[in-house]
PDB file of N, CA, C and O in Angstrom:
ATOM      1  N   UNK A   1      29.169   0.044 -36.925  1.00  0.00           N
ATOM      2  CA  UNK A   1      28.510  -1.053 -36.255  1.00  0.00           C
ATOM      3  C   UNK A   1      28.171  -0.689 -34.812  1.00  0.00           C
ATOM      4  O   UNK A   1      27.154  -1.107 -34.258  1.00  0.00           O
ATOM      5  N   UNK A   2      29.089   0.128 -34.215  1.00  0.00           N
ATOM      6  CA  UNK A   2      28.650   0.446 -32.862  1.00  0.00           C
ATOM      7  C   UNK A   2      27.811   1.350 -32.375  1.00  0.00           C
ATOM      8  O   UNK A   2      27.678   1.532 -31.165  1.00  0.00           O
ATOM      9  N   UNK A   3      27.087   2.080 -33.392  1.00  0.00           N
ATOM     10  CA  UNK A   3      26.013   3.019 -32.816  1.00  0.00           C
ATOM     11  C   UNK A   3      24.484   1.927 -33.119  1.00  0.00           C
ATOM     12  O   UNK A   3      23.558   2.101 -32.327  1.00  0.00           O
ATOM     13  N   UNK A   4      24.321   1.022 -34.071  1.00  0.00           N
ATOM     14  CA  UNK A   4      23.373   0.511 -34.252  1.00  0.00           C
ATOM     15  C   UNK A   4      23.371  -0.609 -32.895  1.00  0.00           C
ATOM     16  O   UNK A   4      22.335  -1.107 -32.454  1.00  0.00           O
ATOM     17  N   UNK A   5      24.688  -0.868 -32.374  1.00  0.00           N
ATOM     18  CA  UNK A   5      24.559  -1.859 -31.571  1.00  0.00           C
ATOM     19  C   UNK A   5      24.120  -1.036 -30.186  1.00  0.00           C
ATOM     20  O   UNK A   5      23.322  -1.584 -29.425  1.00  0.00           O
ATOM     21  N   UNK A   6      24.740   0.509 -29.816  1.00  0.00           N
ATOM     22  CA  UNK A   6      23.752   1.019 -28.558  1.00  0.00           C
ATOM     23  C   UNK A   6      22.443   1.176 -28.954  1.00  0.00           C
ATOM     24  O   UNK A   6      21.656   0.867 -28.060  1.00  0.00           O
ATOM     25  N   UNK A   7      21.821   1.628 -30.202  1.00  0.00           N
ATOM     26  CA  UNK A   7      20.887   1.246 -30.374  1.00  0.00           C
ATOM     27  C   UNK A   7      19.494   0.550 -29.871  1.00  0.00           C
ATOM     28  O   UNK A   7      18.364   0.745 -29.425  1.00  0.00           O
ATOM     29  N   UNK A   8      20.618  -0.571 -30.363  1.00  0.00           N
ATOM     30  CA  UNK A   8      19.452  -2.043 -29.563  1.00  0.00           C
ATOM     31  C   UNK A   8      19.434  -2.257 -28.194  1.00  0.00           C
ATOM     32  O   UNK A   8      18.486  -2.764 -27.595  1.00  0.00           O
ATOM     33  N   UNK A   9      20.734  -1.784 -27.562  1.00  0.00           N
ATOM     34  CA  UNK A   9      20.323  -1.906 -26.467  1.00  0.00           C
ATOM     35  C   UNK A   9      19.673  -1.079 -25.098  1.00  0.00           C
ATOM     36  O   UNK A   9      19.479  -1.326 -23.908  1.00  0.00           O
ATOM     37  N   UNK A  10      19.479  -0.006 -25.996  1.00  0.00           N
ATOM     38  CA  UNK A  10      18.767   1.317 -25.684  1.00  0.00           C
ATOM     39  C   UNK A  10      17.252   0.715 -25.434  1.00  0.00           C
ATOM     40  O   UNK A  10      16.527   0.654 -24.440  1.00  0.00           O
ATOM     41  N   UNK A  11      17.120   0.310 -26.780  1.00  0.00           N
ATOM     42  CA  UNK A  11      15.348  -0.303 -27.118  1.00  0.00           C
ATOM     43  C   UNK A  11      14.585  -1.717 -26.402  1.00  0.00           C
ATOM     44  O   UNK A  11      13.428  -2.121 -26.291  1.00  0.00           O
ATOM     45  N   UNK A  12      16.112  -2.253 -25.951  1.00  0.00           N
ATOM     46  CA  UNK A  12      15.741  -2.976 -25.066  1.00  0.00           C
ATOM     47  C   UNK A  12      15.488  -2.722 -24.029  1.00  0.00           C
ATOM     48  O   UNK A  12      14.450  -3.177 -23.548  1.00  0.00           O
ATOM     49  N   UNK A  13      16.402  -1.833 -23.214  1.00  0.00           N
ATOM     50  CA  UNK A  13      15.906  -1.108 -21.633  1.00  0.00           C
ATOM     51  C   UNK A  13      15.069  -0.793 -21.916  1.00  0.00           C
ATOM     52  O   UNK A  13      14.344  -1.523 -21.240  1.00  0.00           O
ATOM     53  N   UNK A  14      14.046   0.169 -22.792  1.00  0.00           N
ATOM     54  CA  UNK A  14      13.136   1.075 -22.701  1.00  0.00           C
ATOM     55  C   UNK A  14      11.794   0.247 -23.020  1.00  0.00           C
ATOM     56  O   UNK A  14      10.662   0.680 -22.804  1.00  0.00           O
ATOM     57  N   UNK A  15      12.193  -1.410 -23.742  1.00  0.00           N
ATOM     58  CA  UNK A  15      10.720  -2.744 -23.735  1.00  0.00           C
ATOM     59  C   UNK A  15      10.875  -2.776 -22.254  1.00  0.00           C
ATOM     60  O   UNK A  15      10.086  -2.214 -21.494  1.00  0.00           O
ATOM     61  N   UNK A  16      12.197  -3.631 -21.767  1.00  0.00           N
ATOM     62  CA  UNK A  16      12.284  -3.784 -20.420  1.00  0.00           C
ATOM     63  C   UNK A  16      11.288  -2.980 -19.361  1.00  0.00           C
ATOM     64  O   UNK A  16      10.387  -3.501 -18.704  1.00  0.00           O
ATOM     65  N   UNK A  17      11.785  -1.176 -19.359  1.00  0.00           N
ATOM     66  CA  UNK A  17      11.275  -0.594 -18.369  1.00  0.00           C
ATOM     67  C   UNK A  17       9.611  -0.202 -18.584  1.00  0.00           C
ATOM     68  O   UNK A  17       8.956   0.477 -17.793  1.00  0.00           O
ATOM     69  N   UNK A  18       9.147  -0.752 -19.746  1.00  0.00           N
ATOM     70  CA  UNK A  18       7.599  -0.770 -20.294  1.00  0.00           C
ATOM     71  C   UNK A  18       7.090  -1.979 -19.674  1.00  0.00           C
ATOM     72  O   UNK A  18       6.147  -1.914 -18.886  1.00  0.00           O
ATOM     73  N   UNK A  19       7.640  -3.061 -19.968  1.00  0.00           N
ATOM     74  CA  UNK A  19       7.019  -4.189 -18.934  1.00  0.00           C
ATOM     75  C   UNK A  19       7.478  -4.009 -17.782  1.00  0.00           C
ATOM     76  O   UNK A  19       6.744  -4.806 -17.198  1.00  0.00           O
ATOM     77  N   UNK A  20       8.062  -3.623 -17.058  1.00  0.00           N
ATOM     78  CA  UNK A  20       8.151  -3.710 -15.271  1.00  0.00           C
ATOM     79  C   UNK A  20       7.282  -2.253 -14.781  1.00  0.00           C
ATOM     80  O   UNK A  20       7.303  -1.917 -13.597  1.00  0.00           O
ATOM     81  N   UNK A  21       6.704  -1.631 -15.579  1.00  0.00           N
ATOM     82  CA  UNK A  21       5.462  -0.627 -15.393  1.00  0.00           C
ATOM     83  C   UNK A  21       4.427  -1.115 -15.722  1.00  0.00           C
ATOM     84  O   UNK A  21       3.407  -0.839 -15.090  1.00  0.00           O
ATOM     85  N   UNK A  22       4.391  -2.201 -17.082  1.00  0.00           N
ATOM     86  CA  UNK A  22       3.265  -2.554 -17.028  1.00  0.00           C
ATOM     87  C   UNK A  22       2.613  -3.589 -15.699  1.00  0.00           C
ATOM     88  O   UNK A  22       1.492  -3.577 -15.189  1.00  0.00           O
ATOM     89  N   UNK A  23       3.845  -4.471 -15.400  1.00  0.00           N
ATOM     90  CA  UNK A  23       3.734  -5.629 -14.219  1.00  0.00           C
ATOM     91  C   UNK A  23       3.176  -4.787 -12.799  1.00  0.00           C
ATOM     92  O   UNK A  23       2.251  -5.195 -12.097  1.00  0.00           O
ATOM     93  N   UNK A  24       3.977  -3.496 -12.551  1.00  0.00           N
ATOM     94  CA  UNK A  24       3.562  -2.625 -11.384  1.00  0.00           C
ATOM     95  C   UNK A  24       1.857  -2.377 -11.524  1.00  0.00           C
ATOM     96  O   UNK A  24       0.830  -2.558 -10.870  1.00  0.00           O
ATOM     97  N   UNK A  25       2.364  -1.765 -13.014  1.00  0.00           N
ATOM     98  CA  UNK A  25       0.555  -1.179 -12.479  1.00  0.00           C
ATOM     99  C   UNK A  25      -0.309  -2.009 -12.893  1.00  0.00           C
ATOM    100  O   UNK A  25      -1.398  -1.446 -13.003  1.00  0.00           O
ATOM    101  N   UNK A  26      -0.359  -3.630 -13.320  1.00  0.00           N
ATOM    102  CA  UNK A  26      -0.932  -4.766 -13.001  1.00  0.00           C
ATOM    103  C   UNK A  26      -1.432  -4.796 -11.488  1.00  0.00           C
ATOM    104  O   UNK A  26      -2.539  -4.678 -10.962  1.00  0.00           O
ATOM    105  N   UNK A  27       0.111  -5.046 -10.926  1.00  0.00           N
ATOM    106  CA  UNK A  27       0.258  -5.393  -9.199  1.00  0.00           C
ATOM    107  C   UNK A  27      -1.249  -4.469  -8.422  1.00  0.00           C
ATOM    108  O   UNK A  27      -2.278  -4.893  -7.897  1.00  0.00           O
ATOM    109  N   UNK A  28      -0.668  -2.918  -8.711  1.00  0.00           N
ATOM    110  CA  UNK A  28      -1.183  -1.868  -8.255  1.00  0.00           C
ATOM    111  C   UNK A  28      -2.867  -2.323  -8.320  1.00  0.00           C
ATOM    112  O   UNK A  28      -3.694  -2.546  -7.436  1.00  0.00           O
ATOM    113  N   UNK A  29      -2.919  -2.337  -9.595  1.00  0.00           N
ATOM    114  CA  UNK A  29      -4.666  -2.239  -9.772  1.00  0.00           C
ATOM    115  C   UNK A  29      -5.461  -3.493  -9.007  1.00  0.00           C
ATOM    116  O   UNK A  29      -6.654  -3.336  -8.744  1.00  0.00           O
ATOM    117  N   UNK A  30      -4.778  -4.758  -8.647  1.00  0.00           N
ATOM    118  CA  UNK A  30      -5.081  -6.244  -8.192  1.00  0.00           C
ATOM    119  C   UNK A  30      -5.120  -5.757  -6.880  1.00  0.00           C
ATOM    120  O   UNK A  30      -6.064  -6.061  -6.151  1.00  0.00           O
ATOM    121  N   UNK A  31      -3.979  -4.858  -6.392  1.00  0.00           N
ATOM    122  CA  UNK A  31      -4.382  -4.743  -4.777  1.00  0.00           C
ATOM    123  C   UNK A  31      -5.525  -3.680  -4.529  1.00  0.00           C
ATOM    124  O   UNK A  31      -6.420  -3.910  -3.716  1.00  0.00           O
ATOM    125  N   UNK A  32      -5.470  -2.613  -5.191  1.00  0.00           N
ATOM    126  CA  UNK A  32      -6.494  -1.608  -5.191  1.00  0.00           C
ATOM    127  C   UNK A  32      -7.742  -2.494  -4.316  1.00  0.00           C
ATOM    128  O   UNK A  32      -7.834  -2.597  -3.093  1.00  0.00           O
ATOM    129  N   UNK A  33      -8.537  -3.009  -5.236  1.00  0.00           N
ATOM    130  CA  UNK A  33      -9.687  -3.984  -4.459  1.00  0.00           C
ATOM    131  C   UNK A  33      -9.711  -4.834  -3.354  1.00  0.00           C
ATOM    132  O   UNK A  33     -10.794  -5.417  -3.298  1.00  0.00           O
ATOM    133  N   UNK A  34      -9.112  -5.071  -2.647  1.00  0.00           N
ATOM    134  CA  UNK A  34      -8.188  -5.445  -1.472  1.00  0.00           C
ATOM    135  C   UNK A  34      -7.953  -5.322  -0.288  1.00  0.00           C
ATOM    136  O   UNK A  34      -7.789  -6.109   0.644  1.00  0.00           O
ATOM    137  N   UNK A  35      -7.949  -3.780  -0.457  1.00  0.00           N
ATOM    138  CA  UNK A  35      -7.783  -3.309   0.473  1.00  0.00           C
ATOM    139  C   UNK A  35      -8.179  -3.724   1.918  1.00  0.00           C
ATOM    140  O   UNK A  35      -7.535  -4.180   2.862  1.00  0.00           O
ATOM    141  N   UNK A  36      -9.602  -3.362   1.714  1.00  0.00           N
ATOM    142  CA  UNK A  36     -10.241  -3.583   2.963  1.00  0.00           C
ATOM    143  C   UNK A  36     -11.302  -4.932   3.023  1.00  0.00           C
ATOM    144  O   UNK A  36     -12.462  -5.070   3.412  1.00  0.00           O
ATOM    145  N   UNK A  37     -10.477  -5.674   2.541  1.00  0.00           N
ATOM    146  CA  UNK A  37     -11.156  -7.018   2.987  1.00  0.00           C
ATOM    147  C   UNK A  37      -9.962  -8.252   2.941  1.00  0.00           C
ATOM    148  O   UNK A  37      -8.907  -8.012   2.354  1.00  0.00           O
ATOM    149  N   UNK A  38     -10.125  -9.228   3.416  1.00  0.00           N
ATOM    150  CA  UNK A  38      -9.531 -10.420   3.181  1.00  0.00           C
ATOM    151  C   UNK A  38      -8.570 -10.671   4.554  1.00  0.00           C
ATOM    152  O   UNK A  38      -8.125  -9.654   5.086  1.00  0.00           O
ATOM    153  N   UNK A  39      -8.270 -11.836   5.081  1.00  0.00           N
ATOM    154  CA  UNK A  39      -7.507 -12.305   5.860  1.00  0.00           C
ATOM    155  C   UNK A  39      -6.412 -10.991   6.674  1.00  0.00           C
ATOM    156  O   UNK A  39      -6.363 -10.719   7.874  1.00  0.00           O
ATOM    157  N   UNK A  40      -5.565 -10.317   5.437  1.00  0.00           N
ATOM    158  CA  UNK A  40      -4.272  -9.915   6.327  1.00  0.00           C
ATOM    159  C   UNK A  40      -5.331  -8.592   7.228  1.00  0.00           C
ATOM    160  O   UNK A  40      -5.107  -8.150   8.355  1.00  0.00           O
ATOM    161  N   UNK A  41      -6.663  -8.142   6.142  1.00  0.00           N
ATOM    162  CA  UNK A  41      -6.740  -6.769   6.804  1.00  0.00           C
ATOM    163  C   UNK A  41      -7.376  -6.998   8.133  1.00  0.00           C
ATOM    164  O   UNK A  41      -6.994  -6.252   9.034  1.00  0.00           O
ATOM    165  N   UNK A  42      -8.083  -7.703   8.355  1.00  0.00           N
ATOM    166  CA  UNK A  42      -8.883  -8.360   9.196  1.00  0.00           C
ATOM    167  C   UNK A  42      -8.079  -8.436  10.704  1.00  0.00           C
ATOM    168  O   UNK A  42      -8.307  -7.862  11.769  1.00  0.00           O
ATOM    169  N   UNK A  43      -7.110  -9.343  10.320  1.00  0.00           N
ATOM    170  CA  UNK A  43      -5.696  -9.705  11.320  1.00  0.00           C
ATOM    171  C   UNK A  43      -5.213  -8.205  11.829  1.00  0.00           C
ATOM    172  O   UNK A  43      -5.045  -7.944  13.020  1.00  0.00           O
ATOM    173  N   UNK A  44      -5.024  -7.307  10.808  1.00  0.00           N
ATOM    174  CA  UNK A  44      -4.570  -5.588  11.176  1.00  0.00           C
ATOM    175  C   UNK A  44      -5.240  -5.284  12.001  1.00  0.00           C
ATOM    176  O   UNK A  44      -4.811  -5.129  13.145  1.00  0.00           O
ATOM    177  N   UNK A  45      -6.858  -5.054  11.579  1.00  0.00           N
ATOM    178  CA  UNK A  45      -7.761  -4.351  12.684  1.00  0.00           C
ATOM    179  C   UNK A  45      -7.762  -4.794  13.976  1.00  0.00           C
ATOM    180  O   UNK A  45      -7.687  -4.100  14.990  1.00  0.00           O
ATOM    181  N   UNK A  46      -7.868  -6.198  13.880  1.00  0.00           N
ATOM    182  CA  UNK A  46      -7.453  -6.740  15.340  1.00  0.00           C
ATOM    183  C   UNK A  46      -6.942  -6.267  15.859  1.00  0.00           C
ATOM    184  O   UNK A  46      -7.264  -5.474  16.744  1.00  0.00           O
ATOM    185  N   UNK A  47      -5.592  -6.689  15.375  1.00  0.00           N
ATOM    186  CA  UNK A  47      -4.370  -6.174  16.042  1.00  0.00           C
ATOM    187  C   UNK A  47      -3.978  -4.923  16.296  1.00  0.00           C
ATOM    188  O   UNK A  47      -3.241  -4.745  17.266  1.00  0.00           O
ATOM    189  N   UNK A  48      -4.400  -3.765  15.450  1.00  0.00           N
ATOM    190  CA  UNK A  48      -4.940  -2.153  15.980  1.00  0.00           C
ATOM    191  C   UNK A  48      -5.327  -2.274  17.272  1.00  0.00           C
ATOM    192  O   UNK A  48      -4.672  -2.022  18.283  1.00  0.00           O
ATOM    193  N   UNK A  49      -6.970  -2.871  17.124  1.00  0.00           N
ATOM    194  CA  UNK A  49      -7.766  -3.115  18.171  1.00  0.00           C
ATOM    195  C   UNK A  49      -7.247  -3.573  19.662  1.00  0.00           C
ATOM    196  O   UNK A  49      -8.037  -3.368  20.584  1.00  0.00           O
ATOM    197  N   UNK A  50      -6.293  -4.026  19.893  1.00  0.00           N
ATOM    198  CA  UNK A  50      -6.122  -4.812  20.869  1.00  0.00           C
ATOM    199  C   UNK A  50      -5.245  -3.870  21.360  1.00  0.00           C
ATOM    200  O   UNK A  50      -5.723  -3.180  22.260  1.00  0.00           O
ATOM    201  N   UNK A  51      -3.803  -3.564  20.961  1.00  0.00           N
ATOM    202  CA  UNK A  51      -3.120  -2.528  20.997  1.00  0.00           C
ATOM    203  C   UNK A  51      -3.498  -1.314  21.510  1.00  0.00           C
ATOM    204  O   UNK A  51      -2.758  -0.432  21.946  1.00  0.00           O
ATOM    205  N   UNK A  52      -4.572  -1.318  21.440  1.00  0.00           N
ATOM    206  CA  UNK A  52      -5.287   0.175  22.179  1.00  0.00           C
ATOM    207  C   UNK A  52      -5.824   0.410  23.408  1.00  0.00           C
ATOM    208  O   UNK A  52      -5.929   1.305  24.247  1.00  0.00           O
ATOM    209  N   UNK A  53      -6.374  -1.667  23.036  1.00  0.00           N
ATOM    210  CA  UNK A  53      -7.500  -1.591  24.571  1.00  0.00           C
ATOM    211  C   UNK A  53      -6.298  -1.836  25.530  1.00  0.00           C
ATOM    212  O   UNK A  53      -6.551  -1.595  26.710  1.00  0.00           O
ATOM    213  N   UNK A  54      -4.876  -2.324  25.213  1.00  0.00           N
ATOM    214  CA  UNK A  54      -3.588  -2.514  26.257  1.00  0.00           C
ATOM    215  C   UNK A  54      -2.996  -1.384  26.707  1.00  0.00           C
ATOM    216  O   UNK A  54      -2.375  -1.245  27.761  1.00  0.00           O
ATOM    217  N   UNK A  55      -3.299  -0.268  25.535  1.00  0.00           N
ATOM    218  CA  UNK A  55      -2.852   1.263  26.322  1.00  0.00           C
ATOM    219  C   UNK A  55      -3.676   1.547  26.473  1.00  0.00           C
ATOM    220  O   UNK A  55      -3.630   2.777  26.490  1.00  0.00           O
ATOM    221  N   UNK A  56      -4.854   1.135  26.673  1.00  0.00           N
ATOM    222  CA  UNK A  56      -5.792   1.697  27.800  1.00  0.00           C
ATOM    223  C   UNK A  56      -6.341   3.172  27.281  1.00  0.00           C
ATOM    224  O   UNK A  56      -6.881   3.979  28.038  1.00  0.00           O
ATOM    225  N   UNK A  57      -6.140   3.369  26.018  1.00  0.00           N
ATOM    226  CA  UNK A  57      -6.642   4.602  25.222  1.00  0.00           C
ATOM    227  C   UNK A  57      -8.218   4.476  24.699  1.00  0.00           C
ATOM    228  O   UNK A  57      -8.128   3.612  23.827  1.00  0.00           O
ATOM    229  N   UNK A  58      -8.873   4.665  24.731  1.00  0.00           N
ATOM    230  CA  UNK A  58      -9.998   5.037  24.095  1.00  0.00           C
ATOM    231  C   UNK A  58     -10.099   4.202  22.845  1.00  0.00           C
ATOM    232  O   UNK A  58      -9.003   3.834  22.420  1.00  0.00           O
ATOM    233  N   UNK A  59     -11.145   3.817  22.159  1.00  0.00           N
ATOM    234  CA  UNK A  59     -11.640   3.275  20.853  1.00  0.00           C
ATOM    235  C   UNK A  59     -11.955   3.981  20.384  1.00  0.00           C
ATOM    236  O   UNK A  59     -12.532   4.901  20.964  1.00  0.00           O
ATOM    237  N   UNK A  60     -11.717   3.973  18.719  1.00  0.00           N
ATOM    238  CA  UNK A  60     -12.387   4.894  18.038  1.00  0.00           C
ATOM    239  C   UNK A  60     -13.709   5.265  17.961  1.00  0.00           C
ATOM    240  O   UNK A  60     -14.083   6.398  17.661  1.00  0.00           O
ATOM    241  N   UNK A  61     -14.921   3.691  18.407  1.00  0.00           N
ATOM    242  CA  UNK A  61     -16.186   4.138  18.288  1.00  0.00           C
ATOM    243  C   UNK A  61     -16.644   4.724  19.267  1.00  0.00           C
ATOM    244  O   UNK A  61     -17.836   4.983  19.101  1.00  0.00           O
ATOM    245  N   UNK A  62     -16.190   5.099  20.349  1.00  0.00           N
ATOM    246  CA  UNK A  62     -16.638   5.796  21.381  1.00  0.00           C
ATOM    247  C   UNK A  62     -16.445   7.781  21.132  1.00  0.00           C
ATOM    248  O   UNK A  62     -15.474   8.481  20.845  1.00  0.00           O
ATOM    249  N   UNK A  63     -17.387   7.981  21.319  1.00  0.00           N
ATOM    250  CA  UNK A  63     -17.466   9.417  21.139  1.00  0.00           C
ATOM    251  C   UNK A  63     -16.401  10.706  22.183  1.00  0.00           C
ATOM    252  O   UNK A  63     -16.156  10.764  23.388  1.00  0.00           O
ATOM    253  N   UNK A  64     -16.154  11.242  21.463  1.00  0.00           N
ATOM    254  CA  UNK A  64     -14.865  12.582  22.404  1.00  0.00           C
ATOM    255  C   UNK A  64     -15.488  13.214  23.417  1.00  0.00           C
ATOM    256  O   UNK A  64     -16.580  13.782  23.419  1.00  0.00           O
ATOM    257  N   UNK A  65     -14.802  13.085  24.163  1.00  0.00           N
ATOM    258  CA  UNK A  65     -15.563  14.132  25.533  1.00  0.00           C
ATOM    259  C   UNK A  65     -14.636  15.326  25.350  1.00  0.00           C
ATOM    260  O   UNK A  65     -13.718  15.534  24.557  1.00  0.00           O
ATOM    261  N   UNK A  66     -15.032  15.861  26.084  1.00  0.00           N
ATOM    262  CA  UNK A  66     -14.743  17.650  26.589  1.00  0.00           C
ATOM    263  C   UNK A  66     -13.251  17.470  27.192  1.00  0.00           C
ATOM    264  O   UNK A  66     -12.411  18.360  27.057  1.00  0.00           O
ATOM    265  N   UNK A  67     -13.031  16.476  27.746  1.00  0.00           N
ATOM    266  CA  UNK A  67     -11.737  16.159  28.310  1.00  0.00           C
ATOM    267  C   UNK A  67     -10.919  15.845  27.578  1.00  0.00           C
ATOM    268  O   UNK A  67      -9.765  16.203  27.815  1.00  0.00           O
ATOM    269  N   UNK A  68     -11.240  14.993  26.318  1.00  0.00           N
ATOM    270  CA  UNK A  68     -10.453  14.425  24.453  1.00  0.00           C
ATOM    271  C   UNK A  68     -10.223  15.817  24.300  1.00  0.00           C
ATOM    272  O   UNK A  68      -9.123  15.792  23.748  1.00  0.00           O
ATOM    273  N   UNK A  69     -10.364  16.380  24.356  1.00  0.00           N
ATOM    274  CA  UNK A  69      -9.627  18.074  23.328  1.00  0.00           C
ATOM    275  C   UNK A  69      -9.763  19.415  24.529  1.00  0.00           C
ATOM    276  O   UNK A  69     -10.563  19.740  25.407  1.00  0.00           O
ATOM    277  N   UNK A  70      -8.410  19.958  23.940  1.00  0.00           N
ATOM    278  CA  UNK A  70      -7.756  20.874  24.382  1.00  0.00           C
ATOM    279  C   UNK A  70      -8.679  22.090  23.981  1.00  0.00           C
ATOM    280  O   UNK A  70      -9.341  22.264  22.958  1.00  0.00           O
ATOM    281  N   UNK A  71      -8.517  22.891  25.124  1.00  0.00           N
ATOM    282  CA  UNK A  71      -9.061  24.063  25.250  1.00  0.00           C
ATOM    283  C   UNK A  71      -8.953  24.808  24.514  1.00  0.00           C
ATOM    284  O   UNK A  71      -9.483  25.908  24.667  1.00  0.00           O
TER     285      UNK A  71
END
């Protein structure tokens, strides 16, 4: 009786760990498209943005001078 009973519960971890891969790479593929749009990313760039102009560093759209890179 006790090998049929690890058995089952072998076959259960291994449904188990099939649906929490399938749920991931659900998750995965929903954010994929995402990325770069919607509320949080928006809020990021900002907040990149601002962060930079406070250290007083350069923006990305501004082009490198001769002084940006080392000899």
């Amino acid at each position: 009786m006790q090998p049929d009973m690890d058995l089952f519960v072998v076959a259960r971890r291994i449904a188990a760990d099939h649906d929490r891969a399938r749920a991931e790479r659900l998750a995965a593929e929903s954010r994929a498209g995402q990325r770069h749009a919607g509320p949080r990313f928006w809020l990021g760039r900002h907040l990149i943005s601002v962060g930079i102009h406070v250290a007083g560093e350069s923006s990305r759209t501004e082009p490198a001078t001769a002084a940006d890179r080392p000899c």
